[in-house]
N, C-alpha and C positions, 0 to 999 in steps of 0.2 A: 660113652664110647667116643675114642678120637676119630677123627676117618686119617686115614695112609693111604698108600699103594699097597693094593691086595685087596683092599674091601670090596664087598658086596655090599652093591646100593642100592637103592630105589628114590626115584627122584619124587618130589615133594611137591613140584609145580609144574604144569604143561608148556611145553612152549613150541615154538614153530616145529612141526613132524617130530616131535617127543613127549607123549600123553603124559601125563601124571603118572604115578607109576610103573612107569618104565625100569626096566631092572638094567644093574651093569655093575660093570667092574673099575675100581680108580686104579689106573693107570700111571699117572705122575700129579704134585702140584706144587703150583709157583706163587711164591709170595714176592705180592706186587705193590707198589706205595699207589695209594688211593689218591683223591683229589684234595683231599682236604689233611692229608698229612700223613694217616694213621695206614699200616698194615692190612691187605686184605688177602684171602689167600684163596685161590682157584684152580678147583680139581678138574683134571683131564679122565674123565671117563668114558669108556669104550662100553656103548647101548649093545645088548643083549637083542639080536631081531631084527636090530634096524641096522644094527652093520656099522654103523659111523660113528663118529670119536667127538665128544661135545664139551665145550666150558660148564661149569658149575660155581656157583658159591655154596659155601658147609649149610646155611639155612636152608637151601633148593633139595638137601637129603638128608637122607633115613638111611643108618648102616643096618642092612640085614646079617652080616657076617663076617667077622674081623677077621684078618690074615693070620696063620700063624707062621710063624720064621723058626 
């Protein structure tokens, strides 16, 4: 599954006040040039609970539910 905007996530790793999985929704994401050359690309997801809107990299989630358009 790809992640977009629309999905349903659950995040993969804990991190400062965002436990392991944590559920949410992607919101928008930007493809930004890394240090070393290559492409990386970081979802803007809005936490389910917790209210606030957090970075992510694609390995940090788990799509629970693809968008449909």
């Amino acid at each position: 599954m790809s992640i977009q905007p629309g999905n349903l996530i659950k995040t993969t790793r804990a991190a400062v006040g965002c436990p392991e999985g944590t559920v949410g929704l992607i919101t928008e994401h930007h493809s930004v040039l890394g240090g070393d050359g290559h492409r990386i690309v970081v979802y803007v997801v809005k936490l389910h609970g917790i209210g606030n809107t957090r970075r992510f990299l694609e390995q940090d989630l788990e799509v629970l539910s693809e968008a449909t358009l």
